[in-house]
C-alpha positions as CSV (number, residue, x, y, z in Angstrom):
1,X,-18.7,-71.7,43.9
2,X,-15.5,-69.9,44.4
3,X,-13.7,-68.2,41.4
4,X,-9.8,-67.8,41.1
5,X,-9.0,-65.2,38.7
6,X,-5.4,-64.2,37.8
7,X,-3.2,-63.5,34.8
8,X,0.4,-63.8,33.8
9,X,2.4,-61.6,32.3
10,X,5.7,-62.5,30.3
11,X,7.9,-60.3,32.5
12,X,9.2,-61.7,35.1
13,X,12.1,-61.8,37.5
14,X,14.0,-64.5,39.2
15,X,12.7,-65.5,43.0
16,X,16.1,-65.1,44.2
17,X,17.1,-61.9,42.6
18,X,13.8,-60.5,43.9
19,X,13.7,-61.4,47.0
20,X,18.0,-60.0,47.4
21,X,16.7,-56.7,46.1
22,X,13.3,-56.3,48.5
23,X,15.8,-57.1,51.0
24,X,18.0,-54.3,50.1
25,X,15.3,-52.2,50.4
26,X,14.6,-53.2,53.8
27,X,18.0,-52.4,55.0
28,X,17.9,-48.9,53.3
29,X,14.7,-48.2,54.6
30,X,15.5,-49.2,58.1
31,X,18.3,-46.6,58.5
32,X,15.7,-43.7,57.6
33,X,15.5,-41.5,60.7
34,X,12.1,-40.9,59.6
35,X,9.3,-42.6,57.5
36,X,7.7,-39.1,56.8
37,X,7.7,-38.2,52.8
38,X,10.9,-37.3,51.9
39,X,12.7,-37.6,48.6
40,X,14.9,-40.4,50.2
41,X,11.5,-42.2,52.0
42,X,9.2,-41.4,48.6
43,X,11.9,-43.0,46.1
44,X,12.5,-46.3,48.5
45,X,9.2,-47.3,48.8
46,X,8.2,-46.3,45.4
47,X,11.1,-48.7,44.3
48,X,9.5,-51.3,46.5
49,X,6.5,-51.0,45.3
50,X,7.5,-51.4,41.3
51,X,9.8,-54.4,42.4
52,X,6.7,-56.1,44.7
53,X,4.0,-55.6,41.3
54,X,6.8,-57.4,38.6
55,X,5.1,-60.9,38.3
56,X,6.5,-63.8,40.4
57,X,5.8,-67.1,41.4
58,X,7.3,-66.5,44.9
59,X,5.1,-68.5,47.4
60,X,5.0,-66.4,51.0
61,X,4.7,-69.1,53.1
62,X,7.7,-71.0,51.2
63,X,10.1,-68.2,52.4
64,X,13.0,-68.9,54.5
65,X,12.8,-68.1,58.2
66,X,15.3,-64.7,58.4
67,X,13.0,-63.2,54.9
68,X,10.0,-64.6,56.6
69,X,11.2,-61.9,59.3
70,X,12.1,-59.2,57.1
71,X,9.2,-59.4,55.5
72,X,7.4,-58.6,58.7
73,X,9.1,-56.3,59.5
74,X,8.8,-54.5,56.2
75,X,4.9,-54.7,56.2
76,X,5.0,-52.7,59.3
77,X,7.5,-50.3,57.8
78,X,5.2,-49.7,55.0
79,X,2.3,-49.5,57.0
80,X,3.7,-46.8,59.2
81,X,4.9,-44.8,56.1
82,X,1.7,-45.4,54.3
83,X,-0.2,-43.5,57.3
84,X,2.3,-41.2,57.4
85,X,1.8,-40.2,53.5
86,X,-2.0,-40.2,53.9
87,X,-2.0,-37.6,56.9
88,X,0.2,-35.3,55.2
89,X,-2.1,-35.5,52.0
90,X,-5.3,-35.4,54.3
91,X,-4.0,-32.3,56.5
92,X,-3.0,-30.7,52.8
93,X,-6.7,-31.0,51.7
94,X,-8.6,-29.8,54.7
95,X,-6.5,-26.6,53.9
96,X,-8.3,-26.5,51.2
97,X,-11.4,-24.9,49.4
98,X,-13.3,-28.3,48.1
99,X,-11.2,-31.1,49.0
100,X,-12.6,-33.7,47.6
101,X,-12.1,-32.2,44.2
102,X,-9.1,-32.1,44.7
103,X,-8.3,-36.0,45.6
104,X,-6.5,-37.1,43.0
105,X,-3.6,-34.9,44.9
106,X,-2.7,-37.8,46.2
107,X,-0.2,-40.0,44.7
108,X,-2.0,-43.4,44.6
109,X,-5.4,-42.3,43.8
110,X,-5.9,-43.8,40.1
111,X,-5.0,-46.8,42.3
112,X,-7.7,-46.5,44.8
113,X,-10.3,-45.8,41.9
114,X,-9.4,-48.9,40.1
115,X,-9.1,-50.8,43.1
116,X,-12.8,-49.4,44.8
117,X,-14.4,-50.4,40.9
118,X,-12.9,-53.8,40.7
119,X,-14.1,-54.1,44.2
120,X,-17.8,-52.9,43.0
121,X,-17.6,-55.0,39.7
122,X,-17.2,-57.5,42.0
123,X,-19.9,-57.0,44.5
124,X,-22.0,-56.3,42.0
125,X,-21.4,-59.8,39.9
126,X,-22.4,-61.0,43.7
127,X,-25.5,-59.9,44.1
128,X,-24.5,-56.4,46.5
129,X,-25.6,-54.2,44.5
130,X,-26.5,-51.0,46.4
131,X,-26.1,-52.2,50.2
132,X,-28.3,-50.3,52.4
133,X,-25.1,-49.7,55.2
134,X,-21.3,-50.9,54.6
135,X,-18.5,-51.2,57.1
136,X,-15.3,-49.8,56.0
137,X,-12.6,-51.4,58.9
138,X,-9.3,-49.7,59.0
139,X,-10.4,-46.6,57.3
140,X,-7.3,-43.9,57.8
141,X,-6.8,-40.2,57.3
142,X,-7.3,-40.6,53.2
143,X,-10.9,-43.1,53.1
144,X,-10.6,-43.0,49.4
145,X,-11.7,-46.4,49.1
146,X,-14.9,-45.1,51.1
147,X,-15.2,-41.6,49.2
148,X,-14.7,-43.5,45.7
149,X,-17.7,-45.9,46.4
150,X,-19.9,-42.8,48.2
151,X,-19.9,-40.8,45.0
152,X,-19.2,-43.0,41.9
153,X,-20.9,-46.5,42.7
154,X,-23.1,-46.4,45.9
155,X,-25.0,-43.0,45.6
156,X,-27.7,-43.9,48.5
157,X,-25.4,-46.3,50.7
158,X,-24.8,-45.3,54.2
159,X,-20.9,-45.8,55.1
160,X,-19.5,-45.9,58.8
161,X,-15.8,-45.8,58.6
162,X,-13.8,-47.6,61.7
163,X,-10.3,-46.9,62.9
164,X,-8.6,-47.6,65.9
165,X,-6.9,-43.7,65.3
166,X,-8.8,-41.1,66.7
167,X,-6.6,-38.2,64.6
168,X,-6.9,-40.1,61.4
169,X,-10.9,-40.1,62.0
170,X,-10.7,-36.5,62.8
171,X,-9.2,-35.1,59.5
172,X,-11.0,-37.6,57.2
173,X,-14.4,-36.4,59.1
174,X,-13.3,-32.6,58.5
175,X,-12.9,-33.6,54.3
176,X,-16.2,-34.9,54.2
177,X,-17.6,-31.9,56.2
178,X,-17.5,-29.8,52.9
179,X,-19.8,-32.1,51.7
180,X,-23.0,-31.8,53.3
181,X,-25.1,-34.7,51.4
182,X,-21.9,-37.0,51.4
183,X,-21.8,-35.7,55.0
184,X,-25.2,-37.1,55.8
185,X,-24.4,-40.6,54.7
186,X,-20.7,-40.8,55.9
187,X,-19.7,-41.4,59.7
188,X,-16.7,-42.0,61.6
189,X,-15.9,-44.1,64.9
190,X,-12.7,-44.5,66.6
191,X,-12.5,-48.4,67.8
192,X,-10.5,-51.4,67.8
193,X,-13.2,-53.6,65.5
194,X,-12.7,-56.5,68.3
195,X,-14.7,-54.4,70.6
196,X,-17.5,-53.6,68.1
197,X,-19.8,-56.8,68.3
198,X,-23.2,-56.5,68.0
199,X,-23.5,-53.2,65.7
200,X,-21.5,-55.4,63.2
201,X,-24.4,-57.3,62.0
202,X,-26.3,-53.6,61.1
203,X,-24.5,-53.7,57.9
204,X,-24.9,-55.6,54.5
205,X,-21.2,-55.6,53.8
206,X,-18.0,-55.0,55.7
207,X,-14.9,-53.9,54.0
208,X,-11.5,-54.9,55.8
209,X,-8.3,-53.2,55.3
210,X,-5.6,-55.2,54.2
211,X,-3.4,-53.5,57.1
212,X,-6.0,-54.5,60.1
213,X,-4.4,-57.3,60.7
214,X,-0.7,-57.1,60.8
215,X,0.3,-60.9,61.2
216,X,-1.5,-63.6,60.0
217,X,-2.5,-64.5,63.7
218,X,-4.0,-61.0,64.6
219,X,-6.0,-60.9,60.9
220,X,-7.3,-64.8,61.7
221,X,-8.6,-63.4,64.9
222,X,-10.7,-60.6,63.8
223,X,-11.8,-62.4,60.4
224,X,-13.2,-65.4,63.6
225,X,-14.5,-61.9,65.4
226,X,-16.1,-60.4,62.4
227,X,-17.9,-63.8,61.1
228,X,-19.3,-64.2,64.8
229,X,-20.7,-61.0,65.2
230,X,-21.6,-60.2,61.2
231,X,-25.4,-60.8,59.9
232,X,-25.9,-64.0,58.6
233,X,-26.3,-63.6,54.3
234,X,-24.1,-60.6,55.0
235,X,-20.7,-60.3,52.8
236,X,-17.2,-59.4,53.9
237,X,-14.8,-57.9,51.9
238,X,-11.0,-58.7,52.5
239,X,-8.2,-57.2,50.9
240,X,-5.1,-59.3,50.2
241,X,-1.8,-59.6,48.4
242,X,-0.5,-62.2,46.3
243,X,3.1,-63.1,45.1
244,X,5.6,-60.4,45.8
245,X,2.9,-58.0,46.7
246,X,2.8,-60.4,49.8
247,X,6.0,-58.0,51.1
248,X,4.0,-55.1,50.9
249,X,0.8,-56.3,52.5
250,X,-0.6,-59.7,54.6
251,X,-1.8,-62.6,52.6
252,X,-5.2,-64.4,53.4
253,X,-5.4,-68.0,52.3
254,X,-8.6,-70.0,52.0
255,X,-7.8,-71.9,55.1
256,X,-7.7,-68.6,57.3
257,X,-11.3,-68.5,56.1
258,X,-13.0,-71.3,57.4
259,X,-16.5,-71.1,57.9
260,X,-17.2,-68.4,55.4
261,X,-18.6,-69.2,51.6
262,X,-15.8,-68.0,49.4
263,X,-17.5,-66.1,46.6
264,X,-14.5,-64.6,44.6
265,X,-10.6,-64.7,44.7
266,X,-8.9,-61.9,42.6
267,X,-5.6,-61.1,41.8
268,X,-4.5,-58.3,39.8
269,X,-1.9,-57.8,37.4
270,X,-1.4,-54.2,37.0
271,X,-0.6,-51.3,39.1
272,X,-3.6,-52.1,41.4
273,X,-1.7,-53.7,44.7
274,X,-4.3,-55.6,46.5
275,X,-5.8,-59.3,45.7
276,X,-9.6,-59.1,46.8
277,X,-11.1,-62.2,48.6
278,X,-14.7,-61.6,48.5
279,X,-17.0,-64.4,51.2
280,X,-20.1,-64.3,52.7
281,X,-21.3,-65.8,56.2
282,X,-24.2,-68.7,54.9
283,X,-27.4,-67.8,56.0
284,X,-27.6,-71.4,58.0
């Protein structure tokens, strides 16, 4: 049976003022010549980002039709400076003697750790304890969810990391190079995960990135591509976003699920950004 877990805080913001100031933000960050990290790029979206995590009962798919657009838009903007921030902090470490010592360099890395152990609590109150092989989709130039899991929580899992950019593969495969036993179980592939079929159903459970997918239509497609090709009994991991957070990343709702046993619906309340939607493919 599926579980909805969330909690509420006692601050909170008006929908309206909210959604005026995101908006703001939107405009300011469009007139950036460039979304590299920059004083001006860094303090925007970290303003963003404390205004998206302030509880809210804004409903996404309630939003009027020009924020509905903005909000779009400002999911790609963030996605685009989000890879931008990881291949500067990626380059940075392979520069480095021992990089991944060193990954807490990286601005949001208590993030990824307490987002990669909720994601094992959760796993692990599912039954996926040590999966033989896992699937990380949408990996980047900064796999911290993948490194986090590797060393803290899944010491004998095999991880192949997929992403449709062949220079983000390239710099995350030279971090783990310095490693030769996390080496051995870590692997890289550059793909677009609709043209992986087959080799999908090779692994226990598959991780999806909350930016593969940047619209609700393209993320329904490969969650119907994944389910098809995906071992039966296997379990799919899906990052989310929930309330305001929903301007910062696409949100999955149970209906874009169909077909798949929903295990566990998360939300967090803290500085952790994505909701986790944890289903599995039935066995029949």
């Amino acid at each position: 049976m599926a579980s909805v877990q969330s909690s509420i805080s006692e601050s909170h913001l008006p929908d309206e003022l909210l959604i005026a100031r995101v908006m703001q933000i939107h405009s300011s960050i469009c007139k950036l010549e460039s979304l590299r990290p920059s004083k001006q790029v860094n303090s925007l979206f970290t303003q963003l980002v404390n205004l998206c995590t302030i509880p809210s009962s804004i409903d996404i798919t309630d939003l009027p039709s020009e924020v509905q657009l903005m909000r779009e838009s400002l999911i790609q903007l963030c996605g685009r400076a989000e890879g931008l921030l990881e291949l500067q902090f990626a380059n940075f470490l392979i520069n480095i003697p021992q990089p991944l010592d060193h990954l807490d360099v990286f601005p949001y890395y208590e993030n990824y750790v307490k987002l990669a152990s909720l994601e094992y609590s959760i796993l692990y109150e599912n039954g996926m304890v040590q999966p033989k092989r896992v699937a990380f989709v949408g990996s980047g130039p900064m796999p911290l969810t993948s490194f986090v899991l590797a060393t803290h929580h899944m010491q004998t899992t095999q991880f192949v990391n997929f992403d449709i950019d062949e220079s983000a593969n390239n710099v995350a495969r030279q971090i783990v190079a310095t490693d030769v036993e996390l080496e051995s179980r870590m692997k890289f592939e550059n793909c677009d995960i609709m043209e992986v079929k087959e080799r999908l159903g090779d692994f226990d459970c598959i991780f999806l990135a909350a930016l593969v997918g940047m619209n609700k239509a393209d993320k329904v497609k490969i969650l119907g591509h994944v389910k098809k090709y995906m071992k039966a009994g296997g379990t799919l991991l899906v990052r989310s976003a929930n309330g305001a957070r929903g301007f910062l990343y696409p949100v999955i709702e149970e209906n874009d699920l169909v077909g798949f046993e929903i295990l566990t619906i998360f939300h967090p309340n803290n500085e952790v950004i994505n909701s986790v939607v944890l289903v599995r493919k039935p066995l029949f």
